[in-house]
Each structure stands twice: as C-alpha cells, then as structure tokens.
BAPAVEX-73207 format. One record per residue (C-alpha): residue in one letter; x, y negated, z negated. Coordinates in pm, 1 decimal, decimal comma, m for minus. Example, Ala and Ser with C-alpha at 12.3 -4.5 7.8 and 13.67 -1.06 7.14 Angstrom:
BEGIN
{rest:a; px:1230,0; py:450,0; pz:m780,0} $
{rest:s; px:1367,0; py:106,0; pz:m714,0} $
% end
This chain:
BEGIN
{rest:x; px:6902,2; py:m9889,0; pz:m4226,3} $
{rest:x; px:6756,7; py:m9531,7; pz:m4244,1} $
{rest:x; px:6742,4; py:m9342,7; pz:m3942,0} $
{rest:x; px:6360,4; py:m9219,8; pz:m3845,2} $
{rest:x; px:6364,3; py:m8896,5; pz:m3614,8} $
{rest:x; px:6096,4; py:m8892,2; pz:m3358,8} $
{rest:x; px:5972,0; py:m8579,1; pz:m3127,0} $
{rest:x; px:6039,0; py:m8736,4; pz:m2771,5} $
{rest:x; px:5738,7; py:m8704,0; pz:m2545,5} $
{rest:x; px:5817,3; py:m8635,2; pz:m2212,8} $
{rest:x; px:5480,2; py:m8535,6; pz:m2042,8} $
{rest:x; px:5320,5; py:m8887,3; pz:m2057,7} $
{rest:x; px:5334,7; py:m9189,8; pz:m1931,3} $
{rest:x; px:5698,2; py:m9342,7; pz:m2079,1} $
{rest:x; px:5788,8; py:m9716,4; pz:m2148,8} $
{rest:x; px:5775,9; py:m9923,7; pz:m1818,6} $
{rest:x; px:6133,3; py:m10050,1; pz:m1785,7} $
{rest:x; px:6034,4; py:m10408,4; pz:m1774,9} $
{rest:x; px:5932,3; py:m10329,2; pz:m2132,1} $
{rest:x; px:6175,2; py:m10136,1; pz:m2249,8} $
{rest:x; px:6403,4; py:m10444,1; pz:m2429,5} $
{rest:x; px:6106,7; py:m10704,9; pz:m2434,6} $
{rest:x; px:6150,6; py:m10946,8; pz:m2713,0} $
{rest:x; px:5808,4; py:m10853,0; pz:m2854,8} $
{rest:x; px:5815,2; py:m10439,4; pz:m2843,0} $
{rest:x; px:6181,4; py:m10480,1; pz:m3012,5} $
{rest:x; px:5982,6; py:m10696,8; pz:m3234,2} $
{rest:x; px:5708,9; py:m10436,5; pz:m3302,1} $
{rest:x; px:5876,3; py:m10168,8; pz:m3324,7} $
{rest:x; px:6150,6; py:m10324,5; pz:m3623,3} $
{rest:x; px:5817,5; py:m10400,1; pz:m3811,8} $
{rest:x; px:5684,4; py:m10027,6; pz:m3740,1} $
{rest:x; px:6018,4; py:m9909,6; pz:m3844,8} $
{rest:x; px:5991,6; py:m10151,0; pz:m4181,6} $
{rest:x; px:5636,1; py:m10030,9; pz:m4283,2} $
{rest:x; px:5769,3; py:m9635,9; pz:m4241,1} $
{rest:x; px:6057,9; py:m9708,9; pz:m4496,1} $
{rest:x; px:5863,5; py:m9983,6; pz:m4715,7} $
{rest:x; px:5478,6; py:m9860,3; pz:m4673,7} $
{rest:x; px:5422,9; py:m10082,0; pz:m4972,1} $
{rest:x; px:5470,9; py:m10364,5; pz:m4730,9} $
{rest:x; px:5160,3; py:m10266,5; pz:m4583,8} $
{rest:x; px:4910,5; py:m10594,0; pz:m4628,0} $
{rest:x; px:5229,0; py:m10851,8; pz:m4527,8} $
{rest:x; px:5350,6; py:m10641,4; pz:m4210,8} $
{rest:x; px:4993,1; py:m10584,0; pz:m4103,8} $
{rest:x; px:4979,9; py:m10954,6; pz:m4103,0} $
{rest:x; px:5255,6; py:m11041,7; pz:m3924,5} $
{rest:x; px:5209,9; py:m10752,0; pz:m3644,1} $
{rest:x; px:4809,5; py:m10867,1; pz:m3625,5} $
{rest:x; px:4937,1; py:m11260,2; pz:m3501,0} $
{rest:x; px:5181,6; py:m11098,7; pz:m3268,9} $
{rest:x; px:4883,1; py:m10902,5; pz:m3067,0} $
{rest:x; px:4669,2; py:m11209,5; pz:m3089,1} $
{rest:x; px:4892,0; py:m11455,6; pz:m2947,3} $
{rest:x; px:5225,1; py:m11282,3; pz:m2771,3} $
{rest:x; px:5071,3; py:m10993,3; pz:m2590,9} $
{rest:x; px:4936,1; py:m11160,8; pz:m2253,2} $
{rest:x; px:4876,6; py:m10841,5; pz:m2030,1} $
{rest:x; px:4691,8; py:m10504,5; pz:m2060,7} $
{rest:x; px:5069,8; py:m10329,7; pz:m1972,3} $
{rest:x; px:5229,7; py:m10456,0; pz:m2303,3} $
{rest:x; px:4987,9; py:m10370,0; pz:m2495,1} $
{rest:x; px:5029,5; py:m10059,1; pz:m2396,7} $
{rest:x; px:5346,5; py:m10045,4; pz:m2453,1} $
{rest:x; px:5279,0; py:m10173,9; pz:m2812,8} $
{rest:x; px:5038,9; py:m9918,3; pz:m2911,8} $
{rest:x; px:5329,4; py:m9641,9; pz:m2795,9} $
{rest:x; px:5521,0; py:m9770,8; pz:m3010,6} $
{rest:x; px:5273,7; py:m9744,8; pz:m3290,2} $
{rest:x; px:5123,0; py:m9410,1; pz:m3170,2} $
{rest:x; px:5489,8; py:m9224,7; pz:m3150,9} $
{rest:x; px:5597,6; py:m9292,8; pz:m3486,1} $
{rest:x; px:5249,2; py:m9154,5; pz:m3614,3} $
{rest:x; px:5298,6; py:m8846,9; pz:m3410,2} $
{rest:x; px:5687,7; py:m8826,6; pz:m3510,8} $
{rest:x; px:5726,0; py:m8991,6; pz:m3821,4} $
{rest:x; px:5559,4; py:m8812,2; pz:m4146,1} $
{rest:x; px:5592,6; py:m9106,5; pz:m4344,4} $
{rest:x; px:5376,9; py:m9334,7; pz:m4136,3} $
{rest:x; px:5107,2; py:m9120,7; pz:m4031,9} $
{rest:x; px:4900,1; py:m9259,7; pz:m4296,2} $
{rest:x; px:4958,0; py:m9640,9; pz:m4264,4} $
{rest:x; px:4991,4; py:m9615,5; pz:m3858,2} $
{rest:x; px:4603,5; py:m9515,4; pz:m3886,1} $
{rest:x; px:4491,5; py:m9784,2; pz:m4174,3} $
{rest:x; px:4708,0; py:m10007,2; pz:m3902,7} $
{rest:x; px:4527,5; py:m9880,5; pz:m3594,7} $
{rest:x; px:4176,4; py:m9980,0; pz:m3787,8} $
{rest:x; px:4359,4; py:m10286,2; pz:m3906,6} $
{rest:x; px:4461,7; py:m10407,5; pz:m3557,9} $
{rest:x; px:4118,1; py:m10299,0; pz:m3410,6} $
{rest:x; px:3916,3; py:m10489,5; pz:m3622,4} $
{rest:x; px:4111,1; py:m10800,2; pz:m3656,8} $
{rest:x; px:4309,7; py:m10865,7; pz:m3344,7} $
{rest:x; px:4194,8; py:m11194,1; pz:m3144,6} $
{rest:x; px:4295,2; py:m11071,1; pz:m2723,0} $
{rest:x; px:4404,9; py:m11335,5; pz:m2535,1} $
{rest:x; px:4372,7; py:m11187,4; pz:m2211,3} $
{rest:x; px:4070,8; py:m11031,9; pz:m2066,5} $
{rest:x; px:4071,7; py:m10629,6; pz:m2077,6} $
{rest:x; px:4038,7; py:m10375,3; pz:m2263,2} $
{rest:x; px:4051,1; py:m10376,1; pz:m2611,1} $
{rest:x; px:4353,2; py:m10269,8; pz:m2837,9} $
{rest:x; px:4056,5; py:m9990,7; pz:m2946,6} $
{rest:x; px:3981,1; py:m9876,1; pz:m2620,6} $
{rest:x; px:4386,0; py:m9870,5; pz:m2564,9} $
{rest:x; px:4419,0; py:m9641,8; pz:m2807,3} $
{rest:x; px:4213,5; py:m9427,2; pz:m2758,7} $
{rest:x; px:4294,8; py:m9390,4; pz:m2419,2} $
{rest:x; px:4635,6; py:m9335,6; pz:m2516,0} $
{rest:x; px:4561,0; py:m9047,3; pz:m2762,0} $
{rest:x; px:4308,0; py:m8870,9; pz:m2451,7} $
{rest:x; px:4686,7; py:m8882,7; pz:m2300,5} $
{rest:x; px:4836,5; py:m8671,4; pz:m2531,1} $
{rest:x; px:4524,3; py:m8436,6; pz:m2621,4} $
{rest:x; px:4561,2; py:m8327,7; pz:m2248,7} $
{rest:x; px:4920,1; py:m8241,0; pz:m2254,7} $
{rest:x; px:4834,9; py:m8060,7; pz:m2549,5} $
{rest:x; px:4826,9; py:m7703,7; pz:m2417,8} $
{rest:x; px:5181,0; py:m7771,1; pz:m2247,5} $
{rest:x; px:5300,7; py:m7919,1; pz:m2538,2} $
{rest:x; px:5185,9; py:m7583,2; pz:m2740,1} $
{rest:x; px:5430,7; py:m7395,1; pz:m2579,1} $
{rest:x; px:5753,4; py:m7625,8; pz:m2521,3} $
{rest:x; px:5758,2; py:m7816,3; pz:m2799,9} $
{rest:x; px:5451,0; py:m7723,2; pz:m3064,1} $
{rest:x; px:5599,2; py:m7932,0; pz:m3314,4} $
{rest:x; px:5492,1; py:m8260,7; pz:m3172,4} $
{rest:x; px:5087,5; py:m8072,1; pz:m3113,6} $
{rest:x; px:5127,8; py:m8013,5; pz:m3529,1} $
{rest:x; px:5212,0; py:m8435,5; pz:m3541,7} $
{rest:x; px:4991,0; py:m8524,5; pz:m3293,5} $
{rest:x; px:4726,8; py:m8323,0; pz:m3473,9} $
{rest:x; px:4807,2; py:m8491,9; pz:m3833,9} $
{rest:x; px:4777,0; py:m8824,3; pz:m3660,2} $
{rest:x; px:4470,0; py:m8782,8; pz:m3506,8} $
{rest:x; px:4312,7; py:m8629,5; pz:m3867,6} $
{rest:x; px:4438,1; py:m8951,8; pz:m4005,6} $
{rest:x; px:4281,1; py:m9137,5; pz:m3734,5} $
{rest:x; px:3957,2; py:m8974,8; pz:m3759,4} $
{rest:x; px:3919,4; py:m9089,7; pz:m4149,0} $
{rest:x; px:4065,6; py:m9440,7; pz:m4063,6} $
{rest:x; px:3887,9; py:m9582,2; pz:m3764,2} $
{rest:x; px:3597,7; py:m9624,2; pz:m3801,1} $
{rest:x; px:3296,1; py:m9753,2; pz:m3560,0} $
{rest:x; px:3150,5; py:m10125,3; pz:m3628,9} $
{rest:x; px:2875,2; py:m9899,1; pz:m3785,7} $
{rest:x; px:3141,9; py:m9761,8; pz:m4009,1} $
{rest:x; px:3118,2; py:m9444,9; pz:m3912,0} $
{rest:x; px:3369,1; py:m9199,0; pz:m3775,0} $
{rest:x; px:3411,3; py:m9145,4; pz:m3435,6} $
{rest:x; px:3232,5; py:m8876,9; pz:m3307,9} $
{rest:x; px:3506,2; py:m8824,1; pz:m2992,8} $
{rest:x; px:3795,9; py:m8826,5; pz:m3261,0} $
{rest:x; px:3576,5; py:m8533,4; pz:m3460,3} $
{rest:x; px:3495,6; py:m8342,6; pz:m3082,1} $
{rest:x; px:3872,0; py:m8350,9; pz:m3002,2} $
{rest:x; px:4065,9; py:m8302,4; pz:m3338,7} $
{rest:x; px:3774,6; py:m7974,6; pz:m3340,6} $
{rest:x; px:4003,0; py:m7882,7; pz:m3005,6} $
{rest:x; px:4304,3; py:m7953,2; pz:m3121,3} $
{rest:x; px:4241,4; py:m7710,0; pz:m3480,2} $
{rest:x; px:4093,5; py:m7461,9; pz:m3204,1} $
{rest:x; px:4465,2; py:m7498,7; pz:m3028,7} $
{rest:x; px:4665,4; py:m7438,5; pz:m3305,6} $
{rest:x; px:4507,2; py:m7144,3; pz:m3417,9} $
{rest:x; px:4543,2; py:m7013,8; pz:m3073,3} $
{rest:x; px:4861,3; py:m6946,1; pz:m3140,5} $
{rest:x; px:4917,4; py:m6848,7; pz:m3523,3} $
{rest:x; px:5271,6; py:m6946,8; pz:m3602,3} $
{rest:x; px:5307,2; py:m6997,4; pz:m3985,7} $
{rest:x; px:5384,2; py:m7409,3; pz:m3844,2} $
{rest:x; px:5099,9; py:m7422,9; pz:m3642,8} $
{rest:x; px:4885,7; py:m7253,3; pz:m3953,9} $
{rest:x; px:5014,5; py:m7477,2; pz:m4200,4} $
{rest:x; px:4876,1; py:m7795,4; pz:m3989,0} $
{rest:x; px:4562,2; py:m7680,9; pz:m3957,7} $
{rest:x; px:4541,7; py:m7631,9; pz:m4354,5} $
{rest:x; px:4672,4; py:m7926,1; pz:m4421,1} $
{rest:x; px:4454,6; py:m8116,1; pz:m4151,5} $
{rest:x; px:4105,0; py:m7936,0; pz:m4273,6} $
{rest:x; px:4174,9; py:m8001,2; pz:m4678,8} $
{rest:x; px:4194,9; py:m8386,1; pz:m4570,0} $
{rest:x; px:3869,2; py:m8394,7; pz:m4287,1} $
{rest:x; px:3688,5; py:m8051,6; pz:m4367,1} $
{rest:x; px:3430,4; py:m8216,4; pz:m4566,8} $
{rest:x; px:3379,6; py:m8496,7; pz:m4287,8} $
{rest:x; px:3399,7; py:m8273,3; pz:m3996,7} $
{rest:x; px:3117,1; py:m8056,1; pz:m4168,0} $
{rest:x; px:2895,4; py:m8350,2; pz:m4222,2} $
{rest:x; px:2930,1; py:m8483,1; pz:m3894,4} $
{rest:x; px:2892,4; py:m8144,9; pz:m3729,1} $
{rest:x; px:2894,2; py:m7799,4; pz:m3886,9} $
{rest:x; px:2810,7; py:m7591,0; pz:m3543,6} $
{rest:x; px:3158,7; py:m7716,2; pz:m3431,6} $
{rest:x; px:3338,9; py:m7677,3; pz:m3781,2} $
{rest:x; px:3160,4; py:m7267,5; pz:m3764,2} $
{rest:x; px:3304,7; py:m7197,2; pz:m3472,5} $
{rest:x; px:3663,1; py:m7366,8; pz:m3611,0} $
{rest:x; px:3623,5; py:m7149,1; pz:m3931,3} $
{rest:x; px:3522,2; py:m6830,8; pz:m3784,6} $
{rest:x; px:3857,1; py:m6831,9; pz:m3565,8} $
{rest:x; px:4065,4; py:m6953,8; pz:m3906,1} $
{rest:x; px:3921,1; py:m6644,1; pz:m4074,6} $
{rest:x; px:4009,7; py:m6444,4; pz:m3807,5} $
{rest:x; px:4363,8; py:m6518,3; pz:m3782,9} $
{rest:x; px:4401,9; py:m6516,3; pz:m4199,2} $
{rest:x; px:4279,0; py:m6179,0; pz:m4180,4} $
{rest:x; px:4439,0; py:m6043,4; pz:m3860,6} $
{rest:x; px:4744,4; py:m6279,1; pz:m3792,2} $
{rest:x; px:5144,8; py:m6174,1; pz:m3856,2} $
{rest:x; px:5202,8; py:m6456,5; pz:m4109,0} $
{rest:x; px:5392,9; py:m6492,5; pz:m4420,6} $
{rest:x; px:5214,2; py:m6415,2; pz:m4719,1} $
{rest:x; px:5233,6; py:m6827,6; pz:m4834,8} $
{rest:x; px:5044,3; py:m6901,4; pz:m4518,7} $
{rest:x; px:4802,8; py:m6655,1; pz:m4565,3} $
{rest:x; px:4684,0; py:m6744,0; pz:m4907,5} $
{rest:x; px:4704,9; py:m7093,9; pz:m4782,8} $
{rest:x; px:4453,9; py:m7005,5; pz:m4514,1} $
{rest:x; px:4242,4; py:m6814,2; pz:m4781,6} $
{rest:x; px:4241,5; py:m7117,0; pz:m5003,7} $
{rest:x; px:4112,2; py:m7312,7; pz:m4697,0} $
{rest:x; px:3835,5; py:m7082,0; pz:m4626,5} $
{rest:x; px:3756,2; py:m7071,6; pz:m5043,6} $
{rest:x; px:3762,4; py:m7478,2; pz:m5023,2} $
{rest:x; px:3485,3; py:m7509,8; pz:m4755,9} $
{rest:x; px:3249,6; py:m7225,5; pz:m4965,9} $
{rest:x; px:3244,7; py:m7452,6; pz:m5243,5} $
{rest:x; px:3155,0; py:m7750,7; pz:m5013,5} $
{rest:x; px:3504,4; py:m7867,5; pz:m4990,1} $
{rest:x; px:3478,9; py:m7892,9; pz:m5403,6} $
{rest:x; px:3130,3; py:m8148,4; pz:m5344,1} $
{rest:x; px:2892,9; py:m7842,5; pz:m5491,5} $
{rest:x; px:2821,5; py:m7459,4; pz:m5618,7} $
{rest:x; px:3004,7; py:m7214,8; pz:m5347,9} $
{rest:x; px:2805,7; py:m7079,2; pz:m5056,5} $
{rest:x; px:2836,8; py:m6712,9; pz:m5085,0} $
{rest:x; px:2823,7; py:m6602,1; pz:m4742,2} $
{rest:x; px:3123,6; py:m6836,9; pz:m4700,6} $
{rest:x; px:3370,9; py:m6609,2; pz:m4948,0} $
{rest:x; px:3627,5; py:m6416,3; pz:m4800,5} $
{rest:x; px:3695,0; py:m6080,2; pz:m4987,5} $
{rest:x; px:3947,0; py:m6114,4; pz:m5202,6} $
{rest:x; px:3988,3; py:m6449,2; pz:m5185,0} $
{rest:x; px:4239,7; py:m6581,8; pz:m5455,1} $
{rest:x; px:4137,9; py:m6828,2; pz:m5650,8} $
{rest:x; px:4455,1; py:m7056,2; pz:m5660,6} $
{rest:x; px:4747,4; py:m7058,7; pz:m5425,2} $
{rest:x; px:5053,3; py:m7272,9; pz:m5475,2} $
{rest:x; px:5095,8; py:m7577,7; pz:m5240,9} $
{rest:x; px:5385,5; py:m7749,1; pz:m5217,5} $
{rest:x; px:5320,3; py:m8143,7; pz:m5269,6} $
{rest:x; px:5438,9; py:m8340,5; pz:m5059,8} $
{rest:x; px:5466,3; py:m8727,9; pz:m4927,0} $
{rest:x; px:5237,7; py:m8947,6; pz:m5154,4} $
{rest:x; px:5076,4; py:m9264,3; pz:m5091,8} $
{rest:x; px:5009,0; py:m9449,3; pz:m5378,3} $
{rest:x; px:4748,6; py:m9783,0; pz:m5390,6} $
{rest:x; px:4684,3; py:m10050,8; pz:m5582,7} $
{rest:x; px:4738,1; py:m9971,6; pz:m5897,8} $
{rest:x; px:4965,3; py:m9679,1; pz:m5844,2} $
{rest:x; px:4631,1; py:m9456,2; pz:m5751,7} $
{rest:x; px:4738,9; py:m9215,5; pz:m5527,9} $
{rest:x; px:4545,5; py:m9237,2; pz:m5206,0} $
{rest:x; px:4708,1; py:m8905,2; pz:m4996,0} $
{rest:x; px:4958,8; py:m8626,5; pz:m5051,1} $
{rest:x; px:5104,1; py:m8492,5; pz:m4739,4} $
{rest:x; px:5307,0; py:m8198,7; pz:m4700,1} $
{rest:x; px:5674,1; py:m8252,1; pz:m4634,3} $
{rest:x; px:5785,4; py:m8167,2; pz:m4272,6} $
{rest:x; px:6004,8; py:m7862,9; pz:m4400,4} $
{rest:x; px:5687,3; py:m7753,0; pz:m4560,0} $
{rest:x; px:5483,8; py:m7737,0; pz:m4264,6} $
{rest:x; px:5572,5; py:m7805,6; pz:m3985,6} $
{rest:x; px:3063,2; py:m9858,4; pz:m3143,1} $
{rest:x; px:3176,0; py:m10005,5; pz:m2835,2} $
{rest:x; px:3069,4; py:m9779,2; pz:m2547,3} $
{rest:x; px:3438,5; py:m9882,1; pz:m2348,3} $
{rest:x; px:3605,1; py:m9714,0; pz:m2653,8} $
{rest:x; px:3444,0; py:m9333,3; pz:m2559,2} $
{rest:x; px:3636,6; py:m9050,5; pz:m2363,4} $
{rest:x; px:3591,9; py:m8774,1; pz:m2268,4} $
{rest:x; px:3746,5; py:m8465,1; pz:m2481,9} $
{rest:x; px:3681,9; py:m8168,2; pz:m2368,6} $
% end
C-alpha cells in the first residue's frame, strides 16, 4: 500500500496511549487511509466509518482520538483535504452518539480551535503544516454547514485569521495558500462578511505590491486581487478594486482534481510542490 506523508504535530494534545493501538482508531484510520488513495470510495467508506461512531465509540476520549485521526490527514494529506471535510459534514449530520457528550460537531471544532492557537508557533517552526491546516479549514468552511445550511460564521472569523497569518509572513509557500484558499472561499467569505474580507485584501495587496516574491507568486497574487474586482467572476468588475497593471491571465499550475458523479469535476487543488446551529458547536477565534 502507498505510503501517505503527514506533518507531525507536536504542540497539541497527542494520542492518549490507551488509544494509541485500539482496535477501532486502527480501524479508522485504515479506512481514512483507503478513502485518501480511493476517494471514489467515498459514499461506501462514509458508510462504514458513520456505523463505527454510532455504535463502537462509547466515550468522549475516543472520539477524540477519532476525529485526530481524521483532522491530521486533512491537515497533512493533500489528497484528502477535500473528502475529510464532505466526511466531517457527513459524520456530523448522520452519526447516532451513544454516549452522552458532546457532539462529534462540537469535537471538531474544538479540535481545530486547538490548532488555530498554535498557529503563530507553528508559523515559525514548521509553516508548512499552518499552509495545511489553512487548506483544511477553507475546505471545512464550504463543507459544514449549520442545520440552517449555512456556513459557519466562526469557521469564516478564524480562516479570516489564519489568511491574515500567512500573509504576515510573505514566503512564496505561505502566498501561494492564501491564493489558492481565497479562489475557492473568496466569493463566500465576501458574502458572509466583506469588512473582514477588506481588511484581508488590503494586506494581500500590500504584500503583492511590496513583498520579495518570485514573479509566479506575484502575478498569482495579482490574479487574486483581479478575481475579487470582478466579483469573484459572479458580475461586471468593481473599479476601485483593480490593481494597476493588473494582468489579465496568469498561468496556474492545475493540480489534484476531484471528479463527481458523472466525471464533473468538483475541485482542482494545487499539487504540494506547487504550493506549499447548535450553540455547543461555537468558539471562540480570536
């Protein structure tokens, strides 16, 4: 079987030993493993791993345990950032607890609040796993949705922080992320709030303009910055939005893609050597 690589995380909370070698997070993570290699598989494994969470996990601790699994192979793995969130709604919606505590939501979410505030530690010792976490948490934000169907606002307030992160420090990596995080959520973010995607934006010009990148990232940047004039390609371009000089293509390397039913593609992610509601389920980003 393939190998998958994954960034270790070592500044939050790690597998309890008891859980280490349990029968059902050596069971979870094989499927997790399966659905990176086969996402195809998608409907079938989401099947199987929904029945284990209803009717194996009996404590708050392995479930835990579970959703690490789940949430380090999104952060880590390329190639299952997009199904680990469809899984995450999945799992959310349709698992049946059978102990009393919080939910696999609220879990999550908790879990992710763990790594957004190790995030500016991360930045500096190993900014490669910020740039996964960051892609993970975009995907999140346009998978999980609210019983309401509607996005999250505290996925929206803290993937905001984490753009406003990266762009604190403007390696051609960290750049690329960003890019590749606003051309899937821009639109979203803007609808949901544009204050907060202004203030995001104004520092993204900023560093296009005044930042020691490549020229690739740059135009990458501008195309960004051209993308949300036009209203993220929705309507007519907002001229006070246009960058001077703004080119009006810029070649993008495509990357991973997802294909549907149908063989309808449903996301194209960069490669990795490209780039680099319930009220228990809110926390506070900030």
């Amino acid at each position: 079987m393939q190998h998958i690589q994954q960034v270790t995380n070592t500044m939050v909370p790690q597998p309890q030993m008891q859980y280490m070698c349990h029968p059902v997070v050596l069971q979870v993570n094989n499927l997790v493993v399966q659905l990176t290699l086969k996402p195809n598989r998608f409907d079938q494994i989401a099947r199987q791993l929904t029945a284990i969470f209803s009717w194996q996990v009996q404590d708050e601790f392995l479930m835990r345990e579970l959703i690490a699994v789940i949430f380090e192979q999104g952060v880590g793995e390329v190639n299952f950032r997009y199904n680990g969130a469809r899984l995450c709604q999945h799992l959310g919606k349709n698992v049946t607890q059978s102990y009393n505590g919080p939910t696999f939501r609220s879990l999550l979410l908790q879990r992710c609040q763990e790594e957004f505030e190790a995030r500016d530690m991360y930045l500096h010792s190993e900014p490669e796993r910020v740039c996964g976490y960051t892609l993970f948490m975009a995907e999140l934000f346009v998978q999980l949705v609210t019983i309401n169907g509607r996005p999250y606002d505290i996925l929206r307030g803290a993937l905001c922080h984490l753009l406003t992160t990266l762009l604190s420090r403007p390696t051609d990596p960290n750049l690329k992320c960003v890019a590749q995080v606003l051309k899937c959520t821009g639109n979203t973010l803007d609808c949901t709030n544009r204050s907060e995607m202004d203030q995001v934006m104004c520092s993204l010009k900023d560093v296009a303009m005044t930042a020691p990148v490549s020229s690739s990232t740059r135009s990458l940047l501008l195309a960004v910055i051209e993308l949300r004039a036009s209203n993220w390609g929705c309507g007519p371009p907002t001229p006070d939005e246009s960058p001077a000089n703004t080119p009006t293509h810029t070649n993008i390397p495509l990357g991973t893609v997802y294909y549907g039913p149908g063989g309808i593609i449903q996301r194209v992610e960069d490669d990795p050597e490209d780039s680099a509601s319930d009220t228990d389920d809110f926390i506070n980003y900030g």
